[in-house]
C-alpha positions in Angstrom: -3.2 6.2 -25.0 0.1 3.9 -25.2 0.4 1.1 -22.9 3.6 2.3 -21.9 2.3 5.9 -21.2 -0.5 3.7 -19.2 2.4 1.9 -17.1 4.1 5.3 -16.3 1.0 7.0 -15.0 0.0 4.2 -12.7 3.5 4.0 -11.6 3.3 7.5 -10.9 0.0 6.8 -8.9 2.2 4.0 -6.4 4.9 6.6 -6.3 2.5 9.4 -5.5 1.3 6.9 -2.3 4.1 6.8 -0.4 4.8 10.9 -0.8 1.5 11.4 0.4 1.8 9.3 3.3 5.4 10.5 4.4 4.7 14.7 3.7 1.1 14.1 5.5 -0.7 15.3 2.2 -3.5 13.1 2.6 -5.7 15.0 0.4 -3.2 13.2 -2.4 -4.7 10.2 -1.5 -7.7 11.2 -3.5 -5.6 11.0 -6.5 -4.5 7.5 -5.5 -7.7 5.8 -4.9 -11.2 5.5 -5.9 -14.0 6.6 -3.8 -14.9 3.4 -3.1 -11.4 1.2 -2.8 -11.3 -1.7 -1.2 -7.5 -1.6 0.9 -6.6 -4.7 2.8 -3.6 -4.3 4.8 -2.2 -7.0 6.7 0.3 -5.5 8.9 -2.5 -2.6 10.3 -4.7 -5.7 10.5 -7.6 -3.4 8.9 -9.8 -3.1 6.1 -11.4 0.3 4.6 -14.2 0.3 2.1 -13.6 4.4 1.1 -10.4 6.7 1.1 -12.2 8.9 3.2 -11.9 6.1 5.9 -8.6 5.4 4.3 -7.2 8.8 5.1 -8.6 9.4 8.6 -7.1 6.5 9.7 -3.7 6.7 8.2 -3.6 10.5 9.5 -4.4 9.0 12.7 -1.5 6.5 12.5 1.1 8.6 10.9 0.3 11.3 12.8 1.5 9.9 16.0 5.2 8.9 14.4 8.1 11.1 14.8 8.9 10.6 11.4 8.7 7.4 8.3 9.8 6.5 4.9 7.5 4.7 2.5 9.7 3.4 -0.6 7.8 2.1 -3.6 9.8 -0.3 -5.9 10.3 -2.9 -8.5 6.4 -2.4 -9.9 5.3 -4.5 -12.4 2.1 -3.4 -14.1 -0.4 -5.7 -16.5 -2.5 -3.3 -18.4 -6.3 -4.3 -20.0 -8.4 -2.0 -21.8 -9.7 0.4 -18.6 -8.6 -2.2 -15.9 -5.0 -2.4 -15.0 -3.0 -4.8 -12.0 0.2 -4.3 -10.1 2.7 -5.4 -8.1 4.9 -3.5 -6.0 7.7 -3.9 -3.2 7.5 -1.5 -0.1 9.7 -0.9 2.5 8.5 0.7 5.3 10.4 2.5 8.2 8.8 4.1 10.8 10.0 5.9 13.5 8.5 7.2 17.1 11.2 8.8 19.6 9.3 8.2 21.9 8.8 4.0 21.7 10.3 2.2 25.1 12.8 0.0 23.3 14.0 2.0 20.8 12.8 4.2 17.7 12.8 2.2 14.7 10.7 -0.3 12.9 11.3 -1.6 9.7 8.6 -3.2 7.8 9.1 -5.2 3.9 6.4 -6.4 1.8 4.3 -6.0 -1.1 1.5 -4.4 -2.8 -1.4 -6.4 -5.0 -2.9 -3.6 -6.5 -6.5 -3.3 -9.1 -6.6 0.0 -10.7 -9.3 2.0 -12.8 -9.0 4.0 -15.9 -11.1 7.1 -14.4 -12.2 10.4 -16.1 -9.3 12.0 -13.9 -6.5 9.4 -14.6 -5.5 6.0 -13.4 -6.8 4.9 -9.7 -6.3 2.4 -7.0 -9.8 0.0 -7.1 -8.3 -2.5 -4.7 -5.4 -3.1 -2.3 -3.9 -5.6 -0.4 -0.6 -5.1 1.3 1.2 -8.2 3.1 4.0 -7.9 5.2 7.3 -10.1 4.4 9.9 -9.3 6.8 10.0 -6.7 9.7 12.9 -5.6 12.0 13.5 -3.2 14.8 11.0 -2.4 17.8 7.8 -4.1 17.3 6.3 -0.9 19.6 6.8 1.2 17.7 3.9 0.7 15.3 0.3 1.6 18.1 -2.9 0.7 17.5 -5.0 3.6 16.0 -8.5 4.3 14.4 -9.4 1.0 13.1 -6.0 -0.4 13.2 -4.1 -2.6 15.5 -0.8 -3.7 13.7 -0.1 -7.3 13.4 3.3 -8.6 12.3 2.5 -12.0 10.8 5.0 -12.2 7.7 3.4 -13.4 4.3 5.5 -15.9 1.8 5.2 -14.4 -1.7 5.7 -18.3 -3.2 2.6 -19.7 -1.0 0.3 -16.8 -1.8 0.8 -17.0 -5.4 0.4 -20.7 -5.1 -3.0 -20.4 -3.6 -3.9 -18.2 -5.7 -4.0 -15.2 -3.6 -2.2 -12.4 -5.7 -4.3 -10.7 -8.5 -1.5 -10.0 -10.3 -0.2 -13.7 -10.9 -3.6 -14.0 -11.6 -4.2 -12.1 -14.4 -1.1 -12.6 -15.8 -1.1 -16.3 -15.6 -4.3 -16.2 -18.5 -2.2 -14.1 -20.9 
């Protein structure tokens, strides 16, 4: 397999994310992540250790919104042998009717993704999602099954300088 077929797939894979999330197929997700991924995500101020986990809770949470739009963008990918990283853009708006305040919220940040060649394709390993910028009603995002949304924003710049993005990481020793 081509590196560049490698790249398309696991952009496919992000893509495939945010359709899941947004048409409520969350049996997708099993063709996003591992069994056992590791998804940090800063603005649900949660951690999962299994899509299983993963996908009851983000049915609980998307579940309860009238409607939302996950966008996926600007991926990079660094491929190695059987390991791959990324980095994507998100944009996130979510919307509940019924919020006091009014029904939007509008979230911006990124994905530092680890994926896994796997007998059944490319998969999500490990996650971490930071927030950069949000706008709109702040209520509009409840707490649900393990989640209880926080809006600190994130600076791309410092967490690459500490050394907090995989992606910089790896691609820094090339």
């Amino acid at each position: 397999m081509s590196v560049v077929q490698d790249k398309s797939e696991i952009i496919d894979i992000i893509n495939l994310y945010g359709i899941a999330l947004d048409a409520h197929a969350w049996e997708l997700l099993d063709e996003v992540f591992t069994q056992d991924v590791h998804a940090e995500f800063g603005p649900a101020g949660a951690v999962w250790k299994t899509v299983d986990k993963l996908k009851f809770a983000f049915k609980d949470f998307h579940e309860t919104l009238t409607n939302h739009m996950h966008t996926m963008t600007g991926t990079c990918v660094h491929v190695d042998g059987d390991k791959a990283y990324a980095f994507t853009y998100g944009d996130w708006l979510l919307s509940r009717d019924s919020a006091e305040g009014g029904p939007d919220w509008v979230g911006r940040g990124w994905y530092d993704d680890e994926l896994v060649r796997t007998e059944n394709g490319w998969r999500i390993s490990s996650r971490v999602c930071r927030l950069i910028s949000w706008t709109g009603n702040p209520l509009v995002p409840e707490p649900a099954y393990e989640q209880h949304p926080v809006m600190t924003t994130h600076s791309l710049r410092q967490h690459r300088e500490a050394g907090k993005v995989k992606f910089f990481e790896v691609i820094a020793k090339k």
